[in-house]
C-alpha positions as CSV (number, residue, x, y, z in Angstrom):
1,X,103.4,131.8,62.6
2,X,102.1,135.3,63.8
3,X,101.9,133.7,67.5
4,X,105.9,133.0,66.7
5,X,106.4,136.2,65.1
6,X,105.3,138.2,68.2
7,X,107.0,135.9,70.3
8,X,110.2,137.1,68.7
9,X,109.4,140.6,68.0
10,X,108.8,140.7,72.5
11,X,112.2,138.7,72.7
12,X,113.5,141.3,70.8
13,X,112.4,144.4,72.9
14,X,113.3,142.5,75.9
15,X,116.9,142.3,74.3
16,X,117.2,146.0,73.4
17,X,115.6,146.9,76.5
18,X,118.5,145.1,78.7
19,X,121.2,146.3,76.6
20,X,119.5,150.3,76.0
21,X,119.0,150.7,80.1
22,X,122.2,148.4,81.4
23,X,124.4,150.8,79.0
24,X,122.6,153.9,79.8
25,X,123.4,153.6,83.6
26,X,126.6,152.7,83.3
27,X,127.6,155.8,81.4
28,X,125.1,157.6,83.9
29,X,127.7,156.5,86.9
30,X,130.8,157.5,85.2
31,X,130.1,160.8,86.1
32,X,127.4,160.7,88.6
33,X,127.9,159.8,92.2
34,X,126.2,156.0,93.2
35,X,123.9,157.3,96.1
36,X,122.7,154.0,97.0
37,X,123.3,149.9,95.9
38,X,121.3,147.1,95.8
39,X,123.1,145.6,98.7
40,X,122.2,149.0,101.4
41,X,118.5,148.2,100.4
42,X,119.1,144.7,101.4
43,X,121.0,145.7,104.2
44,X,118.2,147.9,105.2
45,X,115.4,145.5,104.6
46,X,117.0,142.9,106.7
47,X,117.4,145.5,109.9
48,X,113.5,146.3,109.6
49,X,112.9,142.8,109.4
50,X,114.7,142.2,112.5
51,X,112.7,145.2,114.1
52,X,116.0,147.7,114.2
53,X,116.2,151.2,113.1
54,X,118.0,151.4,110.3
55,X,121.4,152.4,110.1
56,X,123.0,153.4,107.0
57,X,125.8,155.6,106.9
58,X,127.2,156.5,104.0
59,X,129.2,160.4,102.6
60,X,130.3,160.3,98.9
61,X,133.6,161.9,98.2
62,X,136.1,162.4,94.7
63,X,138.7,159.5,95.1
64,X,141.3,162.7,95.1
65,X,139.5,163.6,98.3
66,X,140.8,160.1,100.3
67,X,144.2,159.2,101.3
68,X,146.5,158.0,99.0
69,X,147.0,154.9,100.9
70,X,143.6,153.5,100.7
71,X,143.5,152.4,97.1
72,X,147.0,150.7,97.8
73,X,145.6,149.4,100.8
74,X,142.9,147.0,99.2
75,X,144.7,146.9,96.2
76,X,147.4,145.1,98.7
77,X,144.3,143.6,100.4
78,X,142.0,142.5,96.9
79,X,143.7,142.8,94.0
80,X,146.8,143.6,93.7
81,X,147.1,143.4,89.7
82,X,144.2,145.7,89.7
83,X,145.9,148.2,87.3
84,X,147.4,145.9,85.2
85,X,144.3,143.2,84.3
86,X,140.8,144.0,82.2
87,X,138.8,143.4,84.8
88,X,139.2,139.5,85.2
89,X,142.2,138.3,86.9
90,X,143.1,134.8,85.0
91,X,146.1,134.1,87.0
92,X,144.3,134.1,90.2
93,X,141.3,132.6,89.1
94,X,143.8,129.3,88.1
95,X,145.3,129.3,91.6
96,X,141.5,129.2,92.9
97,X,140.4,126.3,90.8
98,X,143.1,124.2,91.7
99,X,143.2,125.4,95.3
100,X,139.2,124.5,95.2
101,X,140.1,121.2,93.6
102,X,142.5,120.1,95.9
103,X,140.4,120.9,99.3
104,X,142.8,123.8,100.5
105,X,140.1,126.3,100.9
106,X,137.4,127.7,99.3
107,X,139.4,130.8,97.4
108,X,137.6,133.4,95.7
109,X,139.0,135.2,93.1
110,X,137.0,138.5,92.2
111,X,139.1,141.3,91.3
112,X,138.0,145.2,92.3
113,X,136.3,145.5,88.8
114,X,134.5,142.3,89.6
115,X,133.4,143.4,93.2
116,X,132.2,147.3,91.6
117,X,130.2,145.6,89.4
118,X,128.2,142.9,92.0
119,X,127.8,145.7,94.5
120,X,126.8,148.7,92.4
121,X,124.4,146.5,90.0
122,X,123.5,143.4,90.9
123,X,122.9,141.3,94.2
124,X,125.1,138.8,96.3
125,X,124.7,135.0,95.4
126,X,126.5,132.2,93.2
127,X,124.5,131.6,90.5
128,X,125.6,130.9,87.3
129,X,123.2,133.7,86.0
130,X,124.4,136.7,88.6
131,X,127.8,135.2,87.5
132,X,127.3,136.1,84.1
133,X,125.7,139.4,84.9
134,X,128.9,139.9,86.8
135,X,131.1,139.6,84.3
136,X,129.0,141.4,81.3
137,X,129.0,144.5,83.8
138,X,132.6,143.9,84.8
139,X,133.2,144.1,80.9
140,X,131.5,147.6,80.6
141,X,132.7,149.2,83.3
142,X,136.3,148.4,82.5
143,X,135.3,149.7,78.8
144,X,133.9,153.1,80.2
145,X,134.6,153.8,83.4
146,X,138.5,153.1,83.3
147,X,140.7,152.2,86.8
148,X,140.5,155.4,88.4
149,X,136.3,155.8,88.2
150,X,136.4,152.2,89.0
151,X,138.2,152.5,92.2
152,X,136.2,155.5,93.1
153,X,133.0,154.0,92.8
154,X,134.6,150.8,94.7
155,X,136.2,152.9,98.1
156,X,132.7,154.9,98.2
157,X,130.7,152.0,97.8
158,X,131.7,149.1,99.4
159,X,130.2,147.5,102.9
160,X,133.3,148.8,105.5
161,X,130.9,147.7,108.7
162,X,127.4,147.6,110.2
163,X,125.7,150.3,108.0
164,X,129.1,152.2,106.9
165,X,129.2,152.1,103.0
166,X,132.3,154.2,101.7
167,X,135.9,155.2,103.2
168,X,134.3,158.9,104.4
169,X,131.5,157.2,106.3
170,X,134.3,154.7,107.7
171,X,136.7,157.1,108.7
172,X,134.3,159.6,110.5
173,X,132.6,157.2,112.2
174,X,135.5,154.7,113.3
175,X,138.9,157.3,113.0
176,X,137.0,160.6,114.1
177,X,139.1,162.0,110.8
178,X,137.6,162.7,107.0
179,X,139.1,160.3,104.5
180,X,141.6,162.4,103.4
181,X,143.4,162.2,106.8
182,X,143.3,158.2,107.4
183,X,147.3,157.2,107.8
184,X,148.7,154.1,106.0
185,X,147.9,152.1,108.9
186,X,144.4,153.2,109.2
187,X,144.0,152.5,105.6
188,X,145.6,148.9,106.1
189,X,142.9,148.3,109.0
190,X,140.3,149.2,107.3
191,X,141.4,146.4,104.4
192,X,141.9,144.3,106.4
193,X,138.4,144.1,107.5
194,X,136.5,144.0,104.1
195,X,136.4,139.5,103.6
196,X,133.9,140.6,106.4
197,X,133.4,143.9,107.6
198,X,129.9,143.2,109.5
199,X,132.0,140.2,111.7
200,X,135.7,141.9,111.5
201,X,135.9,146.0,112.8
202,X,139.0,148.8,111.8
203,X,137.1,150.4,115.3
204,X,137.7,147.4,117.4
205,X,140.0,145.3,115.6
206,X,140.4,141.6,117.1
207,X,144.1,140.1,116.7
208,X,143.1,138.5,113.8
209,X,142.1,141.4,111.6
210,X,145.7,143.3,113.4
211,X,147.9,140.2,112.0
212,X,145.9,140.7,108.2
213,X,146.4,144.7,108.4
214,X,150.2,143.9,109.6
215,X,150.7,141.3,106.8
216,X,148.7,144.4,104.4
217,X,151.5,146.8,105.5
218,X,154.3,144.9,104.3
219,X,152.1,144.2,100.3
220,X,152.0,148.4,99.8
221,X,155.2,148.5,100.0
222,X,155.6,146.6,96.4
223,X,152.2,149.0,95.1
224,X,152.3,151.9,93.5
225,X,150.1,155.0,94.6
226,X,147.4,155.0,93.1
227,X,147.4,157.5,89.6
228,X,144.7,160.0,90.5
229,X,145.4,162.0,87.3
């Protein structure tokens, strides 16, 4: 019984411990800038591993500090009931079952919310585990953060090409222009590169990535700008 008693009092701890930090650090980053994510570090180890110098580029800025087209833009591009859901998108997540089902494609469904959460506290992969880690820290941030920190974190976090995390390091490096500046169609480029922004480039953009920024152009129209207030 005491062997079972410590067992639970440790299962316990581990419990409180999860909960105490994963809170704590969510609250930390509604306020405080995210300087770096799991996925840079991988990013990073996988270019020393390949014996590269590592490139990470990467400029925090206020959301009221980027162009008002970019959160349309992958709002257009990603999600496009972004301000209207809680974080889990239920009528898209149907479409991708059934699309999955019925050997169509293989449609993901992961709103902005969804995507914020897997790149600013967890790790890439499909397990049922990160899954549910996904959506625990989808649920938290949606509860404390609210849309406008969300999309913040998102447009300053998010892999936008080989190194380039965020729309400041993005636009300097590919637009020779701060994020402020980028036009509509410069934001619509650069959405149209994130399924894959180490294979697809806003700096060299094949036909493929101008048809999805074109087809991007023509979504804003029916999206709001973004509320920065």
């Amino acid at each position: 019984m005491k062997v079972f008693r410590k067992i639970q009092k440790f299962l316990q701890w581990v419990v409180l411990l999860f909960f105490g930090s994963t809170i704590f650090f969510v609250c930390l980053y509604k306020w405080c800038p995210v300087l770096i994510t799991p996925l840079m570090v991988i990013r990073c180890a996988q270019q020393v591993s390949r014996g590269e110098t590592i490139r990470m580029r990467h400029h925090w800025v206020p959301l009221d500090s980027m162009s008002i087209y970019m959160p349309v833009a992958v709002m257009a591009s990603e999600d496009q009931r972004f301000l209207n859901h809680h974080g889990f998108d239920f009528k898209e997540i149907r479409i991708a079952i059934d699309e999955n089902r019925s050997g169509k494609r293989n449609r993901g469904a992961s709103t902005i919310s969804q995507q914020t959460a897997k790149n600013v506290f967890l790790w890439s992969g499909h397990s049922w585990f990160r899954k549910g880690l996904e959506a625990y820290f989808t649920c938290l941030i949606e509860l404390i953060w609210g849309k406008k920190r969300i999309m913040e974190v998102y447009l300053n976090s998010i892999e936008m090409g080989n190194g380039i995390y965020g729309a400041e390091a993005v636009a300097q490096l590919h637009f020779s222009r701060p994020a402020l500046q980028l036009t509509r169609p410069n934001c619509a480029l650069i959405a149209a590169t994130l399924p894959n922004p180490i294979k697809f480039s806003s700096q060299h953009p094949s036909p493929y990535v101008l048809r999805r920024q074109t087809a991007i152009m023509k979504q804003m129209k029916h999206i709001d700008v973004f509320p920065k207030k």
